[in-house]
N, C-alpha and C positions, 0 to 999 in steps of 0.2 A: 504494500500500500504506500503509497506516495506522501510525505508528511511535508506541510505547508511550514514555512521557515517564520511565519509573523501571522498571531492568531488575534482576534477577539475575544476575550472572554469574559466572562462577566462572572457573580456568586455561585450561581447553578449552573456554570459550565460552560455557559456559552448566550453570546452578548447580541447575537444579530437581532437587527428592529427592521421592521418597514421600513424604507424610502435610506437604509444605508446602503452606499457602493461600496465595492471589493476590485481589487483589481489584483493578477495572476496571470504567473508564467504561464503560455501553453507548453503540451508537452506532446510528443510525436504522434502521429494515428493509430499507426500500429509499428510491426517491429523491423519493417523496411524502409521507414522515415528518418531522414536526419535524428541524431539524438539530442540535439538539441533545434529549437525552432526559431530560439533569437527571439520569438514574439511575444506579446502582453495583451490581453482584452482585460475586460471587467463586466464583473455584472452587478444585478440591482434586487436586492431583499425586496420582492412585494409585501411581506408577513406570513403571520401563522395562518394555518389553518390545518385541521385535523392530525394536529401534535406532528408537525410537518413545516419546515421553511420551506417556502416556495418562490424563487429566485426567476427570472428571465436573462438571459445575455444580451449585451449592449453591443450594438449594429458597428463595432470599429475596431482595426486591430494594430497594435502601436509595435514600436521598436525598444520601448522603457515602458515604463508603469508609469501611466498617464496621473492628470491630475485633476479638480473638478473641473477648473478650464474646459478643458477637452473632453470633458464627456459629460457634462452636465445636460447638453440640448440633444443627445442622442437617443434614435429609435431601437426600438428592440430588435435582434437577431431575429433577422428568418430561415429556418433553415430548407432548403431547397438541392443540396447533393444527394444524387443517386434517386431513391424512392420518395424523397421528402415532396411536400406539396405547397410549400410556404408556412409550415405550422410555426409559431414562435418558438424560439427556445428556450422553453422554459421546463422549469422543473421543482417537482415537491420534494425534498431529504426529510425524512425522518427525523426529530431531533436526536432521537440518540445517534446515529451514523457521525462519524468521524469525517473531517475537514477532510478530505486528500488531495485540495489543488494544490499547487508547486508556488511557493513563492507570493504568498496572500497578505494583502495588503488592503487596512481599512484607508478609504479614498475621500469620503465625506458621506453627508445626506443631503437626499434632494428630495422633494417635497411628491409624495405619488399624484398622480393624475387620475383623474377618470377611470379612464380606459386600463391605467393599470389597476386600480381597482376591479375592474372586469373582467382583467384576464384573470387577478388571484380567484375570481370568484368561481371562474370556468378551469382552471387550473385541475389537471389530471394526470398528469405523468410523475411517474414515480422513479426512482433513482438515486447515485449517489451524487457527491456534488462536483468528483468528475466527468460529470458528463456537461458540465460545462465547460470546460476546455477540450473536449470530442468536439463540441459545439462550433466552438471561436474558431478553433484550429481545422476545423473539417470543411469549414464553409468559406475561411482564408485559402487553404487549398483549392476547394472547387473553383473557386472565381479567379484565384490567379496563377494557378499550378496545374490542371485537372486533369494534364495528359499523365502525368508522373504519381500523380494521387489516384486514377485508374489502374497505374501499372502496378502499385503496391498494394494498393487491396487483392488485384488478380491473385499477384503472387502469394499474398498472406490464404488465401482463399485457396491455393492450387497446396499449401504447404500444409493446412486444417485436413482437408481432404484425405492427405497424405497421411499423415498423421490419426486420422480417424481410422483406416484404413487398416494400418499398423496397429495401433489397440484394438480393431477388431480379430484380428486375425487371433492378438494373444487372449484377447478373452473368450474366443471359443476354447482356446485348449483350457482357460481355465475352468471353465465352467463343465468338462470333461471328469477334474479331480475333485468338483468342490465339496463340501462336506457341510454337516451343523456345526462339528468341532472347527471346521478351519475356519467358519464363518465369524464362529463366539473369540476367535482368539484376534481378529481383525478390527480395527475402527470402520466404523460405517461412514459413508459418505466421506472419503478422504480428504478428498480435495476441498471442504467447508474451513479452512482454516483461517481464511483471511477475512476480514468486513469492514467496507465492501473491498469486494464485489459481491462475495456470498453473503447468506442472511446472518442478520446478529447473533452475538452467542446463547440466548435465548432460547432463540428460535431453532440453533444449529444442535445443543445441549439434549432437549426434548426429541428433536428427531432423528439423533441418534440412538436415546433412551426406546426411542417407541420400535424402531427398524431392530432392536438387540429383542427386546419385550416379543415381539413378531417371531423372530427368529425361536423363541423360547416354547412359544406355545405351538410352533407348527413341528419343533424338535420334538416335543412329547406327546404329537399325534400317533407316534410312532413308523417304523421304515415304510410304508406301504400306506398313506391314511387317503379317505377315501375324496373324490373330486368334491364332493359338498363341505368337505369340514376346510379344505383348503380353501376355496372360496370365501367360504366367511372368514375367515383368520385373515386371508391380504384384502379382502372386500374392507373389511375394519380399521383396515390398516391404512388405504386408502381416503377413507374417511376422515381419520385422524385427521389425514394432511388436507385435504380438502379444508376440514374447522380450522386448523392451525395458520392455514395459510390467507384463512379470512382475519381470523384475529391480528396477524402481523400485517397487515393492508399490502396484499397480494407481492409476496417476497419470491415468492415461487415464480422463477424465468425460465429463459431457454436451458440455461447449463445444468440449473437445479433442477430440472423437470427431467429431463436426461439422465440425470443421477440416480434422483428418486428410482424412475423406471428400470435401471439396471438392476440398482439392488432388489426391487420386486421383481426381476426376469430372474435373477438367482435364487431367490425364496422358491419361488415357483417348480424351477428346476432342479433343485434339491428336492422338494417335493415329491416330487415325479408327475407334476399336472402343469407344463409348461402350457399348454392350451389355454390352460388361463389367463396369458398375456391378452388374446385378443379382447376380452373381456374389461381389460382394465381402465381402458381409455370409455367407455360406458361408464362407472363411476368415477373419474378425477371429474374436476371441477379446475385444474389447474394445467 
């Protein structure tokens, strides 16, 4: 995780109000970009809302870390690379989620407007608060780079592929030896270490506890148990996350969903009722 050099903070941890600016190194798209960008945007605290800061980026991208001069009469980012449609960029963080812009800087306040009042009110996307400098830096590339910011997402896209590829292949064989004991002697969901990206420790804690809990009660159906007692046991288990993932205001994404589902395609096939994968996407809710 990327740790911002100059914070906010206030009694309870953290100080941001409505109508304050931030201003912040970008940092590369992905992992075939310069590693460093040379560049600075900032963005704007519209306020709280549903235990949530909810931020927009400001429409300009400097060489230094501007100052209110310079960005006080600015419109909001629209982002418009690749799929995008003009939506703003904006975004809701969680309060508990951790800063991870590069280089954060309190810049002043300016006084909200209307309209930004409107957007906090329509405000729906959820994230960390880098995806504000995805933001700055991705839509600096498309309008001034976008032959070379093409060629680098390909590649990072041709390198994932690859990559998936290769862990597929090794987790067929693993799933050839897998057992209850190899499973109990394992952490679930490996890859949940960091946040963000992945969800809080909380959230991470618990659905570790409930994937081991799972693991427990479908071990003591015994070697052979029948397709109905399986079914209820990852049917429940499903569900959990389904509740859980309403309760943390929808944490469950692409990589987490993808997780989840492995470890229930190994519950499964330990079981001896891998059939039951088809089934599962009929109860997620995520």
């Amino acid at each position: 995780m990327r740790a911002s050099t100059t914070r906010e903070r206030g009694a309870s941890g953290c100080s941001y109000r409505a109508g304050h600016v931030y201003s912040f190194r970008t940092f590369p798209v992905n992992e075939f970009s310069s590693r460093e960008t040379g560049r600075y945007a900032a963005l704007k605290v519209l306020g709280l809302k549903d235990e949530c800061i909810c931020i927009v980026v400001l429409d300009r991208v400097f060489d230094h870390h501007p100052d209110m001069t310079e960005i006080s009469d600015l419109p909001w980012l629209e982002k418009v690379r690749f799929s995008f449609r003009g939506e703003p960029a904006w975004c809701c963080v969680p309060l508990d989620w951790d800063n991870d812009l590069e280089d954060l800087r309190y810049v002043g306040t300016i006084a909200l407007t209307q309209d930004d009042m409107r957007l906090l009110a329509a405000c729906r996307a959820y994230g960390p608060w880098s995806g504000a400098s995805a933001d700055a830096e991705g839509e600096w590339r498309w309008r001034n780079d976008r032959a070379a910011l093409q060629a680098e997402v390909e590649r990072s896209n041709q390198a994932r592929e690859a990559n998936r590829a290769a862990q597929g292949e090794r987790y067929k064989k693993r799933l050839k030896t897998l057992t209850w004991a190899k499973l109990l002697e394992e952490q679930p969901l490996p890859r949940w270490n960091e946040h963000p990206p992945f969800p809080p420790p909380d959230f991470v804690g618990a659905a570790r506890e409930r994937i081991r809990s799972t693991i427990l009660e479908l071990q003591a159906l015994g070697p052979r148990p029948s397709k109905a007692m399986v079914r209820a046991t990852l049917k429940a288990c499903v569900e959990w996350f389904n509740a859980k993932d309403a309760e943390f205001r929808n944490v469950i994404e692409t990589e987490e969903r993808e997780d989840i589902l492995a470890a229930l395609e190994e519950l499964a096939v330990v079981a001896r009722q891998r059939s039951l994968l088809r089934e599962i996407d009929e109860w997620r809710e995520w």
